[in-house]
Every structure is written in C-alpha cells, then in structure tokens.
C-alpha positions in Angstrom: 40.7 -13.0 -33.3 43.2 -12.6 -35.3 43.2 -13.8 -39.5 46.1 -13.4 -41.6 46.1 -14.6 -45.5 49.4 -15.8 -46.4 51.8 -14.3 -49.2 50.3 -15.7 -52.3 47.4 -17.2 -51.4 44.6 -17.5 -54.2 40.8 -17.5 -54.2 38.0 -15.8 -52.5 37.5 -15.3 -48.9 34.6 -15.0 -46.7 34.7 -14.1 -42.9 32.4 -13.9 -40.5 32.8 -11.9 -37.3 31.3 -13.5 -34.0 31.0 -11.7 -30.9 30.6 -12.4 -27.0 28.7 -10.3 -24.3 30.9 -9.0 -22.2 29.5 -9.4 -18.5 28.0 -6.9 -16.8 29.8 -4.8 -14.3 29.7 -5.9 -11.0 30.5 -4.1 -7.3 30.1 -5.0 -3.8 27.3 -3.5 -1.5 28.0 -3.9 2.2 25.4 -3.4 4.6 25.7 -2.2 8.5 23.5 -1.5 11.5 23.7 1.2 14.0 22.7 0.9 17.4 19.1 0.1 17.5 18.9 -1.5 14.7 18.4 -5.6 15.1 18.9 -6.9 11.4 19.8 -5.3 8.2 19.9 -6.3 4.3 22.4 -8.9 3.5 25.9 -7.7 1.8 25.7 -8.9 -1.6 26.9 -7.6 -5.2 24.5 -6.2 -7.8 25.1 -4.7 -11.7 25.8 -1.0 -12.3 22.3 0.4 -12.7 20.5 -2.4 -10.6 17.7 -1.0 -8.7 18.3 -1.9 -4.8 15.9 -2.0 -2.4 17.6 -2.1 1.8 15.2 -3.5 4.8 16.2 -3.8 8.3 14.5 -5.0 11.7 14.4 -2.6 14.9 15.6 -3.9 18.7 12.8 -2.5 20.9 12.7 1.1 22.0 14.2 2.7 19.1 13.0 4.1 15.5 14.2 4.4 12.6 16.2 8.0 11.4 18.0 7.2 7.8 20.7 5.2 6.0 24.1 6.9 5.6 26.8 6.5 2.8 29.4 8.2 1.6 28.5 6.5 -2.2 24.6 6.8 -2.5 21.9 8.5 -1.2 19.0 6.1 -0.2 15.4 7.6 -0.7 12.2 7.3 1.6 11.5 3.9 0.0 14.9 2.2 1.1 15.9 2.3 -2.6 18.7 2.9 -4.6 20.4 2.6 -8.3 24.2 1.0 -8.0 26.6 3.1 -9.3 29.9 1.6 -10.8 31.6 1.5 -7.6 31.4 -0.2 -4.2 29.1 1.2 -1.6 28.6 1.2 2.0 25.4 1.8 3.8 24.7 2.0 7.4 21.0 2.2 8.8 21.1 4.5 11.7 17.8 4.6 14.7 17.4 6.7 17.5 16.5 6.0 20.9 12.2 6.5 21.7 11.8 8.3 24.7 8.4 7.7 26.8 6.6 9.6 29.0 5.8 8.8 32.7 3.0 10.9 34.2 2.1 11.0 38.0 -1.3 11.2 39.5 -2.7 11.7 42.6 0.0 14.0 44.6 -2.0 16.8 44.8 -0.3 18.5 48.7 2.1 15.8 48.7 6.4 15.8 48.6 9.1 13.8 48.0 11.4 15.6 50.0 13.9 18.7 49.4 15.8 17.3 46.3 13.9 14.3 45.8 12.1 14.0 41.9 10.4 11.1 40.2 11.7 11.5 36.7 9.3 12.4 33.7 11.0 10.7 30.9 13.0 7.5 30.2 14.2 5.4 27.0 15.6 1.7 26.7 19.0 2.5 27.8 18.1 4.2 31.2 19.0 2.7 34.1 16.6 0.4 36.2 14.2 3.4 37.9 12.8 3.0 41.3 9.9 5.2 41.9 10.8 7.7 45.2 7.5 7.3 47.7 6.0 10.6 48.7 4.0 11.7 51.5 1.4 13.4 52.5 0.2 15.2 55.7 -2.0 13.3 58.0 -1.8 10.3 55.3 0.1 6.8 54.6 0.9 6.1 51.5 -0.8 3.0 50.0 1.3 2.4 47.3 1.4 3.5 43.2 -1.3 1.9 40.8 -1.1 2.4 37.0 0.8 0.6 34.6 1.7 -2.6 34.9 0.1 -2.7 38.3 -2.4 -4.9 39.7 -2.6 -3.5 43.1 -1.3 -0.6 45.2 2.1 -1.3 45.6 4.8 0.4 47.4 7.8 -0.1 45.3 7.8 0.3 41.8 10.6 -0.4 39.4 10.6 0.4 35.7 13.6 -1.9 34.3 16.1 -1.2 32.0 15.0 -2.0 28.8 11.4 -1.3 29.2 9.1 0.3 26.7 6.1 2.7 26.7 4.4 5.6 28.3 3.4 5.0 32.0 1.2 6.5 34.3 1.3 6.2 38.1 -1.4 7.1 40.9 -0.4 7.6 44.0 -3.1 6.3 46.7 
C-alpha cells in the first residue's frame, strides 16, 4: 500500500493501483412472536438496502394485527428494506372472538341471574351451557353444533374455535 523510491534511484517507474471490494455492510434482524402467533421468520443478517420479506404461522383462534419495531416499519406485504442498523420485529395477533347463538327458548328461563354467554375466544374458560326451563315442559337437551343428538350437558372447551348455534328442545 505503500511505495517509496529511494534517495537516488534512477530510471522510469510504472505503478499500477489494484483495488479490493470492500464487503457489504452487514446487521442483524431478529425476529419475535406475540401471543398467537405459532412460528415466525428466522433471525438472520442481511446487507443495508436488502429487500426483506417476514412470514409467520398463527396458533388457532387468533389473527393476525401488524409487526412492531422500533427500527422499521413493515408494510401490508410483510416487507421491508434494511437499514444500516440492527432491527427488531415482533408480529403481534389478536384473539378471534366467536359467536354462540341460542334457539328455541322462546317462554323459557334460566333462572334470576342465570345467562348463557353470547361470545367466547380461545382463551375462555371451559363453558358449560346453564339448562333452562320451560312451563309444563322437560327439557330434552341442546342440538346444534357439534351435536349429534339432544343432549343435556354441553361443554364448549377451552381452546375451541368457531361460531356455534344451540337449540333447545
């Protein structure tokens, strides 16, 4: 790199200057998941003005709301340029919340106090369906969803998924 020509040195000289690439800058991208969220992009590094494109997986029962970082600001298409710094992203879901609809109860009660709830999302607890009754009648049981027959005591687990719809017979 460096040529010096010694104190009386004699004749023509001829250099030629020979250059290296230096390498590209590098930073780190580190990836996270929020609740709901099953699987994410691996952490990985890429070069400043790489395009990068996230992905994640959901558990069950949730949807997807947006990515979050202090860094960069990750558009509709999961996508990204890298800046010259490190960046952290998080992909954030929210909870689903399904409908359960009752049929059939037309002049019957549950009792002072006593409600069937109308809502419920994968974290709620296990729900047992409160029996109602009905003037001059015995209740049968519930049919509707995931129900074969009319039966008396119906359970919607914890971790369970979709709208329902119950009858009461």
């Amino acid at each position: 790199k460096e040529v010096s020509i010694a104190k009386g040195s004699t004749g023509n000289r001829e250099y030629t200057a020979t250059w290296t690439e230096n390498a590209p800058d590098t930073y780190n991208l580190i990836v996270n998941k929020g609740t709901g969220i099953a699987s994410v992009s691996e952490s990985a590094t890429y070069t400043v003005g790489q395009e990068v494109t996230l992905s994640y997986t959901l558990e069950p029962g949730y949807k997807f709301d947006s990515w979050s970082s202090e860094e960069v600001t990750v558009d509709a298409e999961n996508k990204f340029t890298m800046p010259a710094k490190n960046v952290t992203v998080k992909a954030n879901a929210r909870v689903i919340v399904y409908n359960i609809s009752y049929y059939g109860l037309e002049g019957a009660t549950l009792g002072e106090g006593i409600t069937n709830p109308s809502t419920y999302d994968v974290t709620t607890e296990t729900i047992t369906l409160n029996k109602p009754t009905k003037a001059g009648y015995t209740f049968a049981g519930w049919t509707g969803t995931d129900l074969d027959v009319a039966t008396k005591e119906v359970s919607i687990a914890k971790g369970s998924t979709g709208n329902r719809e119950y009858t009461a017979t």
